[in-house]
N, CA, C and O atoms as a GROMACS GRO file, in nm:
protein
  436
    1UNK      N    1  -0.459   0.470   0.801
    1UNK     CA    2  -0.414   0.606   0.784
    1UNK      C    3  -0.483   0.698   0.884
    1UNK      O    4  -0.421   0.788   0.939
    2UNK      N    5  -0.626   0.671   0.911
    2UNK     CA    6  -0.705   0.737   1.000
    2UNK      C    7  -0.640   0.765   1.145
    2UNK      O    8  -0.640   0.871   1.208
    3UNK      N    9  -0.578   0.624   1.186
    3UNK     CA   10  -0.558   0.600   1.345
    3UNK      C   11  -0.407   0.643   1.295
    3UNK      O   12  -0.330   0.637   1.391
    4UNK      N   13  -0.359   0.674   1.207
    4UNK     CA   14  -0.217   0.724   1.216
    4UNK      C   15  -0.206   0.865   1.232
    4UNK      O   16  -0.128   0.922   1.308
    5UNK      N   17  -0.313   0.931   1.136
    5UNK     CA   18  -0.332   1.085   1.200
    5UNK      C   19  -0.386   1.128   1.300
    5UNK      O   20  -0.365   1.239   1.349
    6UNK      N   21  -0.489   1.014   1.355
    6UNK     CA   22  -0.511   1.066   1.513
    6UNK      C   23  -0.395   1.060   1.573
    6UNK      O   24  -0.366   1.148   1.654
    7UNK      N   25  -0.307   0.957   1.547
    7UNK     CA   26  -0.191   0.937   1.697
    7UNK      C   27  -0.115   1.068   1.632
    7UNK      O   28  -0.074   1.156   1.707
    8UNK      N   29  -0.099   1.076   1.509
    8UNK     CA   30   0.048   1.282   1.505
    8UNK      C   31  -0.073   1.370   1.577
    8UNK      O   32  -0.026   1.453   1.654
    9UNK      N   33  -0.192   1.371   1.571
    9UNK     CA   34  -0.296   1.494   1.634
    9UNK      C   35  -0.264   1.466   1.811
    9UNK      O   36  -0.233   1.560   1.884
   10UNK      N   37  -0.274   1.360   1.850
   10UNK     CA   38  -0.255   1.355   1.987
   10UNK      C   39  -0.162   1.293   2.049
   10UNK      O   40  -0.071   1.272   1.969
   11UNK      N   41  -0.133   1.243   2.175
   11UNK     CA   42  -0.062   1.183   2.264
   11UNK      C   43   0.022   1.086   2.167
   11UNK      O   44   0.143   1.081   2.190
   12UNK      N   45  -0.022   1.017   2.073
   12UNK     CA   46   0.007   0.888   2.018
   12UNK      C   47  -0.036   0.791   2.104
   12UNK      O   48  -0.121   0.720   2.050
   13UNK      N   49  -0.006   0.755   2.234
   13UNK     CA   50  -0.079   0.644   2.291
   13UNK      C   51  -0.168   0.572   2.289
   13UNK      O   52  -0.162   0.455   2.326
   14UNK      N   53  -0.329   0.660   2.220
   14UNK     CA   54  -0.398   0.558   2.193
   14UNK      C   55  -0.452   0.567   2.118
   14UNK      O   56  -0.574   0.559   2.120
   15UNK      N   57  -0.353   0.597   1.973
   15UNK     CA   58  -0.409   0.543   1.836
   15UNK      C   59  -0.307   0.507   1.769
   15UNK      O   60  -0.304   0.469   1.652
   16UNK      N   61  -0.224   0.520   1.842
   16UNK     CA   62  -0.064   0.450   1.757
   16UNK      C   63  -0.089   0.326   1.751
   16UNK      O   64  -0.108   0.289   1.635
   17UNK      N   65  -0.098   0.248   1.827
   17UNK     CA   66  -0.110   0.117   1.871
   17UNK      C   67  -0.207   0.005   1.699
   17UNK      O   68  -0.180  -0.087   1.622
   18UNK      N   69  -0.348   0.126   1.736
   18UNK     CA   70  -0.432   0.082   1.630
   18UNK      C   71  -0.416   0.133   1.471
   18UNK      O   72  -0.487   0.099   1.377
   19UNK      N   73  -0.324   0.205   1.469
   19UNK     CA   74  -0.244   0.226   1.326
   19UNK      C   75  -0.131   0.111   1.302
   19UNK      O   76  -0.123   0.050   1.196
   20UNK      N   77  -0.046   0.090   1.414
   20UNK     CA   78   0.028  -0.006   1.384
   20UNK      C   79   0.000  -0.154   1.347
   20UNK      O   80   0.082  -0.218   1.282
   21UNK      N   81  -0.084  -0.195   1.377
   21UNK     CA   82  -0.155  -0.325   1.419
   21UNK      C   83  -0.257  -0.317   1.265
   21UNK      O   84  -0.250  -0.409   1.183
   22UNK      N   85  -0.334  -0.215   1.245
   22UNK     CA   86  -0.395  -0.237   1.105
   22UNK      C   87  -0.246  -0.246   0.983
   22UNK      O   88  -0.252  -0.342   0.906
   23UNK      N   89  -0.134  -0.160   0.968
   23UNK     CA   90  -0.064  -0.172   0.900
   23UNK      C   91   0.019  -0.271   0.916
   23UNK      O   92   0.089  -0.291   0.817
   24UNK      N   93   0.041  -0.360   1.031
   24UNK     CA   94   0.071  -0.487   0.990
   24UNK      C   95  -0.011  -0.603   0.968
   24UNK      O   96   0.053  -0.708   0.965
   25UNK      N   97  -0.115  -0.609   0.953
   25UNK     CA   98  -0.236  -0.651   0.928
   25UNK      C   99  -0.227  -0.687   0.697
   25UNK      O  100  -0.229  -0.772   0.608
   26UNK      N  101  -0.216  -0.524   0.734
   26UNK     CA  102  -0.180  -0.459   0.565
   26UNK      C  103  -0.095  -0.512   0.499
   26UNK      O  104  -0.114  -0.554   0.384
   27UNK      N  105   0.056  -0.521   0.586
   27UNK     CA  106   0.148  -0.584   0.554
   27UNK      C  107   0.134  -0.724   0.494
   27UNK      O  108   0.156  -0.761   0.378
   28UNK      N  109   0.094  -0.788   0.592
   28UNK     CA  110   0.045  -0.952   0.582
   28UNK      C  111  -0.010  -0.998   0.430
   28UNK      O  112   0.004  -1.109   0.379
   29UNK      N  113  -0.081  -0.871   0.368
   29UNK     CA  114  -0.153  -0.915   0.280
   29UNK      C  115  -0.099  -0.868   0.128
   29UNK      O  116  -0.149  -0.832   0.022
   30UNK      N  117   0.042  -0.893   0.188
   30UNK     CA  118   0.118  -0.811   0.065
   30UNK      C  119   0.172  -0.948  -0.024
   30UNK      O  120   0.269  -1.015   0.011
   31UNK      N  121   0.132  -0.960  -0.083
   31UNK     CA  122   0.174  -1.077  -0.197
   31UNK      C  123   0.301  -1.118  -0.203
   31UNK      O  124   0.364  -1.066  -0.110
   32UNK      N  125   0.394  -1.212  -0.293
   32UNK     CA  126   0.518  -1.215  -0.361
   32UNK      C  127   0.506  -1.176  -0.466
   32UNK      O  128   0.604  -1.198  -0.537
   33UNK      N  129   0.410  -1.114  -0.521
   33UNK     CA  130   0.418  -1.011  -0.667
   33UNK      C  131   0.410  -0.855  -0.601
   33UNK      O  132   0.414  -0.766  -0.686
   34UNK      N  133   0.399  -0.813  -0.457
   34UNK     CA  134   0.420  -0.706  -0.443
   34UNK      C  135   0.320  -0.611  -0.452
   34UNK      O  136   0.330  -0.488  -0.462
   35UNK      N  137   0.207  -0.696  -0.448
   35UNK     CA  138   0.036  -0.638  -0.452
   35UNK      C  139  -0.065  -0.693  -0.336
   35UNK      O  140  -0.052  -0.792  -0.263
   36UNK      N  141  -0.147  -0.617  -0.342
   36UNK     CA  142  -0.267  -0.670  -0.218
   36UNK      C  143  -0.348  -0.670  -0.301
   36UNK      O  144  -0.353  -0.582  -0.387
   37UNK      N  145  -0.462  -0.807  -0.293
   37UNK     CA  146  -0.556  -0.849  -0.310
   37UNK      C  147  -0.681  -0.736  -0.242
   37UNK      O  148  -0.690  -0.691  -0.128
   38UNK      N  149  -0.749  -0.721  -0.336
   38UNK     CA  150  -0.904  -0.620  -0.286
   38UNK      C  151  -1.003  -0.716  -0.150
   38UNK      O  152  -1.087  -0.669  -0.074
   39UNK      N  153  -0.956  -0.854  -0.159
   39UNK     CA  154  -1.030  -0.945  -0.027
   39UNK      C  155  -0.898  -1.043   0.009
   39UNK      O  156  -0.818  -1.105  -0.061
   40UNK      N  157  -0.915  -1.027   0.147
   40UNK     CA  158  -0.796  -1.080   0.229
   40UNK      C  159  -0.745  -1.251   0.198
   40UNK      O  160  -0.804  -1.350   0.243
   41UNK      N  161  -0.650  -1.252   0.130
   41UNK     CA  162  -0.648  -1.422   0.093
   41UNK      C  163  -0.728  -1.467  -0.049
   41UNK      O  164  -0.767  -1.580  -0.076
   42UNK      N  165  -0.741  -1.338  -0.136
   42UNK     CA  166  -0.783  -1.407  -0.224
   42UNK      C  167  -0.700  -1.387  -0.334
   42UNK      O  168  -0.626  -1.292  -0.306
   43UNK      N  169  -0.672  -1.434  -0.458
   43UNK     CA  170  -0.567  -1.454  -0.556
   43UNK      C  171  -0.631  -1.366  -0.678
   43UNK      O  172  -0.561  -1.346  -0.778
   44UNK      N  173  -0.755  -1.316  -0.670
   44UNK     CA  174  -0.774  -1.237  -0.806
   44UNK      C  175  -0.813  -1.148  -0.712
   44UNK      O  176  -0.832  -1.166  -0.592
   45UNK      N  177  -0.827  -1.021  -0.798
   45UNK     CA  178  -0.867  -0.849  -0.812
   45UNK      C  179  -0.789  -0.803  -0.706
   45UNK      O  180  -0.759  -0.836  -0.591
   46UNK      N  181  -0.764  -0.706  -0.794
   46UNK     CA  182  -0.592  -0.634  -0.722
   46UNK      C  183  -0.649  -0.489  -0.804
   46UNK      O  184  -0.725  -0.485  -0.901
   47UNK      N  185  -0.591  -0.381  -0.735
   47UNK     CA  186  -0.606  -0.194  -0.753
   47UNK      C  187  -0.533  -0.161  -0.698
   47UNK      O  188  -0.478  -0.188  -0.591
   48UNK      N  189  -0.524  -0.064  -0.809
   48UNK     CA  190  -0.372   0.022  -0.802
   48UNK      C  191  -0.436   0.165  -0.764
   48UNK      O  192  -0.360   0.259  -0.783
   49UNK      N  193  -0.516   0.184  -0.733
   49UNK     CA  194  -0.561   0.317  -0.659
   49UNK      C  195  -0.533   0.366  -0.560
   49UNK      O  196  -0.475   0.299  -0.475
   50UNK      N  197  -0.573   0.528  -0.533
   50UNK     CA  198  -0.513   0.594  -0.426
   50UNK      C  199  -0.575   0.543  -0.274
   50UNK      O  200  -0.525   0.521  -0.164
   51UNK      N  201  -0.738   0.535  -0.343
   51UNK     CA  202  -0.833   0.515  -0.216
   51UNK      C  203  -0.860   0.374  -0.176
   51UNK      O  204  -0.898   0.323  -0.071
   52UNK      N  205  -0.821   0.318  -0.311
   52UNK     CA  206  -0.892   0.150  -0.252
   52UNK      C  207  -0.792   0.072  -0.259
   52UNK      O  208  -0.818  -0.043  -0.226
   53UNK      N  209  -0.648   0.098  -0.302
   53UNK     CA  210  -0.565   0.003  -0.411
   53UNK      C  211  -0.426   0.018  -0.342
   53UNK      O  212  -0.406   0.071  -0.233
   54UNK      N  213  -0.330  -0.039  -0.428
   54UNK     CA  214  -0.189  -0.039  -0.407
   54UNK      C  215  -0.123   0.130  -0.354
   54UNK      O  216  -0.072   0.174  -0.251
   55UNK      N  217  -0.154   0.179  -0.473
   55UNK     CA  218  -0.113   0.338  -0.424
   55UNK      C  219  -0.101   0.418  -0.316
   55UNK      O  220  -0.012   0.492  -0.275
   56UNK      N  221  -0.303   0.362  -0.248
   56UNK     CA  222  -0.289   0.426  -0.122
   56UNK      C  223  -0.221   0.310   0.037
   56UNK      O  224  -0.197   0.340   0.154
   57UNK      N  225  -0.215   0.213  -0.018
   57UNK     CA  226  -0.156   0.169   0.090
   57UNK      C  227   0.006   0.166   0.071
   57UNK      O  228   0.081   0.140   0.165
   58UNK      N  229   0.036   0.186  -0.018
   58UNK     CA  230   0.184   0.253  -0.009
   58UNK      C  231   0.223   0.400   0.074
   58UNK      O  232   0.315   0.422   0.153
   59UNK      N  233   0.132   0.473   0.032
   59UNK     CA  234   0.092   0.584   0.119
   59UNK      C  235   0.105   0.581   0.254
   59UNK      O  236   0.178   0.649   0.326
   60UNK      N  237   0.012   0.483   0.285
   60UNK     CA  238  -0.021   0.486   0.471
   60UNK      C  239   0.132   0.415   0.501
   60UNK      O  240   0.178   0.462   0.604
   61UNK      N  241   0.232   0.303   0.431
   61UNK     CA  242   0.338   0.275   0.484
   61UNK      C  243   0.448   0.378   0.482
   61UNK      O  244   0.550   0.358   0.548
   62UNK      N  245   0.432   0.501   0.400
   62UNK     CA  246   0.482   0.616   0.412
   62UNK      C  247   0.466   0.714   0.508
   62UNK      O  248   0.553   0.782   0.562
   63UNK      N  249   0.360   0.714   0.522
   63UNK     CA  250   0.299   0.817   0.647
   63UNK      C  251   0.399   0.766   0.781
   63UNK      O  252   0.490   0.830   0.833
   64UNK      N  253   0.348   0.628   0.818
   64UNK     CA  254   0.397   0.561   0.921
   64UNK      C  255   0.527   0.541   0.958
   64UNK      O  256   0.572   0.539   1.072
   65UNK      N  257   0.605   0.521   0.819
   65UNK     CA  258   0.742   0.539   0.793
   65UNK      C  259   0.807   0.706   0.854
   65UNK      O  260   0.893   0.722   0.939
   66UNK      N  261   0.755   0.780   0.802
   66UNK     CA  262   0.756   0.892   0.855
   66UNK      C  263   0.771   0.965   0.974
   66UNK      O  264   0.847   1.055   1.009
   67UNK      N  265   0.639   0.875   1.053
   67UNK     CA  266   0.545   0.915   1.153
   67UNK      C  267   0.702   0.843   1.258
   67UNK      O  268   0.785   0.918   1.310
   68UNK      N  269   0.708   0.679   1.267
   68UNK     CA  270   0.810   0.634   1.340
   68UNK      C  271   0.948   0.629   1.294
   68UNK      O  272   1.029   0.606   1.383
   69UNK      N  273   0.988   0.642   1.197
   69UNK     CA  274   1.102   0.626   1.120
   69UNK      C  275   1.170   0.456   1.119
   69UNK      O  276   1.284   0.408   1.115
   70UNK      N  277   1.089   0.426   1.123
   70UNK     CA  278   1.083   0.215   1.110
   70UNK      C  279   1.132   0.211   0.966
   70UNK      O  280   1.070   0.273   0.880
   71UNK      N  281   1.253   0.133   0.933
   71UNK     CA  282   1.253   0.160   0.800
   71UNK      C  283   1.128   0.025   0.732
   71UNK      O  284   1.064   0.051   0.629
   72UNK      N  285   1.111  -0.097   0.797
   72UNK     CA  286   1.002  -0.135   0.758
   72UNK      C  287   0.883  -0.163   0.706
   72UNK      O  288   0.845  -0.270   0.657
   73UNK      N  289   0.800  -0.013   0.726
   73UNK     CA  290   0.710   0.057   0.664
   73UNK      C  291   0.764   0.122   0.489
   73UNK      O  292   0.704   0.123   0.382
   74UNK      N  293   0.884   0.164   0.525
   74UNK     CA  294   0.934   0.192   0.362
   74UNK      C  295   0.973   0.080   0.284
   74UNK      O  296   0.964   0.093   0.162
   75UNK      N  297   1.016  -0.031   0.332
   75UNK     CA  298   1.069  -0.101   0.257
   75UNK      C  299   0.886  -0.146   0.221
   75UNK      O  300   0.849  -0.150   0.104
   76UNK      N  301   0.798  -0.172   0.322
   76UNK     CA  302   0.655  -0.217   0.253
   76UNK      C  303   0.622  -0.124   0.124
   76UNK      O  304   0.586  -0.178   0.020
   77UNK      N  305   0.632  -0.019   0.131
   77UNK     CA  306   0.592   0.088   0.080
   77UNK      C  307   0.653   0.036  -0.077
   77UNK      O  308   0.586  -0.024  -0.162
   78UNK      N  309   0.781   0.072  -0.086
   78UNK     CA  310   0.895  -0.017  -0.173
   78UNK      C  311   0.842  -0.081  -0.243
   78UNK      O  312   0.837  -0.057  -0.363
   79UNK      N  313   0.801  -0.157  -0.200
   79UNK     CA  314   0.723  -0.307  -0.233
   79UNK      C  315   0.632  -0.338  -0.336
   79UNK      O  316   0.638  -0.419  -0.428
   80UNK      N  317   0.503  -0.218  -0.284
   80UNK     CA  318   0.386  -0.177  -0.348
   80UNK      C  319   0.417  -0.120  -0.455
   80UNK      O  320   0.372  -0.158  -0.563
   81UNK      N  321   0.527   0.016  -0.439
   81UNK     CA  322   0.569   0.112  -0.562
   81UNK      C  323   0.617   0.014  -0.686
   81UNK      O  324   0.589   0.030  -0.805
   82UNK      N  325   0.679  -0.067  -0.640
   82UNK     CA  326   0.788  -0.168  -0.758
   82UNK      C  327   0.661  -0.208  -0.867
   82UNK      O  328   0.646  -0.184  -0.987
   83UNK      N  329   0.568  -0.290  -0.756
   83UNK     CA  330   0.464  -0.358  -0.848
   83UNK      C  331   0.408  -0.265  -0.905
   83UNK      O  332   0.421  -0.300  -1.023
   84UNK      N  333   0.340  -0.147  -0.907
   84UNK     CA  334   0.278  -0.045  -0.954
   84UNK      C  335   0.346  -0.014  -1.079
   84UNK      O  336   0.299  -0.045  -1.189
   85UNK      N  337   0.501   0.070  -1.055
   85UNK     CA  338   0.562   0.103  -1.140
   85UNK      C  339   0.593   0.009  -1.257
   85UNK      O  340   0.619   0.057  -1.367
   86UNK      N  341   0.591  -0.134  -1.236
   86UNK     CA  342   0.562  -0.238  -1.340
   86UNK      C  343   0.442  -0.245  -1.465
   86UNK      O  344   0.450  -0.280  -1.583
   87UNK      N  345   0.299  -0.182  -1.360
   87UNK     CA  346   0.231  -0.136  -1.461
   87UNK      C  347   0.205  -0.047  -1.515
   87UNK      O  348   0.096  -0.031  -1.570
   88UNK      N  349   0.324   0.058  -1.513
   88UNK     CA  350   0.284   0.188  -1.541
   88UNK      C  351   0.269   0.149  -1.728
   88UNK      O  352   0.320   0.054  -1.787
   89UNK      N  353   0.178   0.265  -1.789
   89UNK     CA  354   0.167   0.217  -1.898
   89UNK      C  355   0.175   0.379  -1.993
   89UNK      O  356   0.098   0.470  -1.960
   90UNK      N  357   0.275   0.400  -2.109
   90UNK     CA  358   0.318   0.543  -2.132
   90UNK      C  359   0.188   0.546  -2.186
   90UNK      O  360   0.104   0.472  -2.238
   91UNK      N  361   0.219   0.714  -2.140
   91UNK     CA  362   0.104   0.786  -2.268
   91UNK      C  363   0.184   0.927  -2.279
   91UNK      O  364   0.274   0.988  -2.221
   92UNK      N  365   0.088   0.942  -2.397
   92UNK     CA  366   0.170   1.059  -2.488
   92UNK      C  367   0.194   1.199  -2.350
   92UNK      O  368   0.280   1.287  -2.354
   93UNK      N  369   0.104   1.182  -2.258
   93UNK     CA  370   0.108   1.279  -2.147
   93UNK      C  371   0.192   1.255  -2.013
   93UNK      O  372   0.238   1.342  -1.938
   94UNK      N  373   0.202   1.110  -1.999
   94UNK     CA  374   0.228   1.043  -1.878
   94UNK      C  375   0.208   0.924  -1.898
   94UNK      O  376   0.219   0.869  -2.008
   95UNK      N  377   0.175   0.869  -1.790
   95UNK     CA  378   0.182   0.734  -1.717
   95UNK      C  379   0.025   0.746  -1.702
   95UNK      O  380  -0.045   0.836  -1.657
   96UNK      N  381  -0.016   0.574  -1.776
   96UNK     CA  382  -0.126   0.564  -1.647
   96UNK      C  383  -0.140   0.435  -1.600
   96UNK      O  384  -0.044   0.362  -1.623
   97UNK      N  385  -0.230   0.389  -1.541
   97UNK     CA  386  -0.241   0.261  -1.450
   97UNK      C  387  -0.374   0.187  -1.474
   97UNK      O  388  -0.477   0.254  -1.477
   98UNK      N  389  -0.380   0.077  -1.488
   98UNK     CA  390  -0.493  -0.004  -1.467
   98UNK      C  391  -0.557   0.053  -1.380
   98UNK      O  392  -0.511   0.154  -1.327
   99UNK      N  393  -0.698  -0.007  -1.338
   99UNK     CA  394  -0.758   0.049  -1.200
   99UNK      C  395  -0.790  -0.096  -1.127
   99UNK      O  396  -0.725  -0.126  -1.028
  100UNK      N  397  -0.886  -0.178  -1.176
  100UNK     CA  398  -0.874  -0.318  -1.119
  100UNK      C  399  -0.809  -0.414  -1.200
  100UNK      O  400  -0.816  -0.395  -1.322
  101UNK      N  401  -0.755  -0.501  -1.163
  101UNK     CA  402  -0.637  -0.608  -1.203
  101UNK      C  403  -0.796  -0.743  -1.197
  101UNK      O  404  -0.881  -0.743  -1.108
  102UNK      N  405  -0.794  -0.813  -1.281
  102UNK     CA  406  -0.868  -0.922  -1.289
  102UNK      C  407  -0.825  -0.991  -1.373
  102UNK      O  408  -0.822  -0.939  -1.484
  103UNK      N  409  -0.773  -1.131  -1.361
  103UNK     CA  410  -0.682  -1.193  -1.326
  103UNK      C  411  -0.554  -1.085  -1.268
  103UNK      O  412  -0.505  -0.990  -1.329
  104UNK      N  413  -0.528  -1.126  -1.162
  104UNK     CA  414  -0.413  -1.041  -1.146
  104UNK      C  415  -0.319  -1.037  -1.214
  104UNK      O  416  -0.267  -1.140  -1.256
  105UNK      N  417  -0.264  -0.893  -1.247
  105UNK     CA  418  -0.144  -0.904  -1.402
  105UNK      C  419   0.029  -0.903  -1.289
  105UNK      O  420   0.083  -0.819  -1.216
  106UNK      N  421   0.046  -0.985  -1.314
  106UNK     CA  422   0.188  -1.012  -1.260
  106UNK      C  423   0.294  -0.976  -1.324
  106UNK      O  424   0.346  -1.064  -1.393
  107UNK      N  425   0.376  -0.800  -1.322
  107UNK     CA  426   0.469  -0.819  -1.381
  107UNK      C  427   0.547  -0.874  -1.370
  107UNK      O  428   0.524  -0.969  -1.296
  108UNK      N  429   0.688  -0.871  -1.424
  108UNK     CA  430   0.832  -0.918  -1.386
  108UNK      C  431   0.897  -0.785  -1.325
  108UNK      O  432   0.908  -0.677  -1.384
  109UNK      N  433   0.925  -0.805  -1.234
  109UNK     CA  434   1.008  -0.678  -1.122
  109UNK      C  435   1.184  -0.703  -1.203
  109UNK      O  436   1.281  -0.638  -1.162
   0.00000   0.00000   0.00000
């Protein structure tokens, strides 16, 4: 997200490159349940948070989506939201969310 707001602050030339390349990086580590693992390649602990978790890297494929209009980045984005919105859990106010997943909870999409 960092090297994505440097490249809208400047030229784009030389931080686009390193936004794109971490978010497909990001991509890579997107499960078939539609979640990222908290360590690269590993099968337990999963977050649905803004800063560390699913949430915010839905985010940065939004930004980017945005930023290039790739529909790619949204469909990643997509991706993340589905699994999230799987765990949304009611409350009398709203919605809320797990924060770390241990065993990872796999909904059904």
């Amino acid at each position: 997200m960092l090297f994505r707001s440097f490249a809208a602050r400047t030229d784009g030339t030389t931080y686009e490159p390193y936004a794109l390349a971490g978010a497909a990086y990001l991509e890579a580590q997107i499960t078939a349940s539609g979640s990222v693992p908290e360590k690269a390649g590993s099968t337990t602990g999963f977050d649905t948070g803004l800063y560390a978790g699913a949430a915010g890297d839905a985010f940065v494929f939004l930004a980017l989506y945005r930023h290039t209009g790739d529909t790619r980045w949204r469909n990643d984005a997509n991706r993340l939201l589905a699994w999230l919105r799987a765990l949304g859990i009611a409350q009398p106010t709203g919605t809320a969310w797990p924060g770390v997943l241990r065993p990872p909870i796999r909904p059904s999409l």
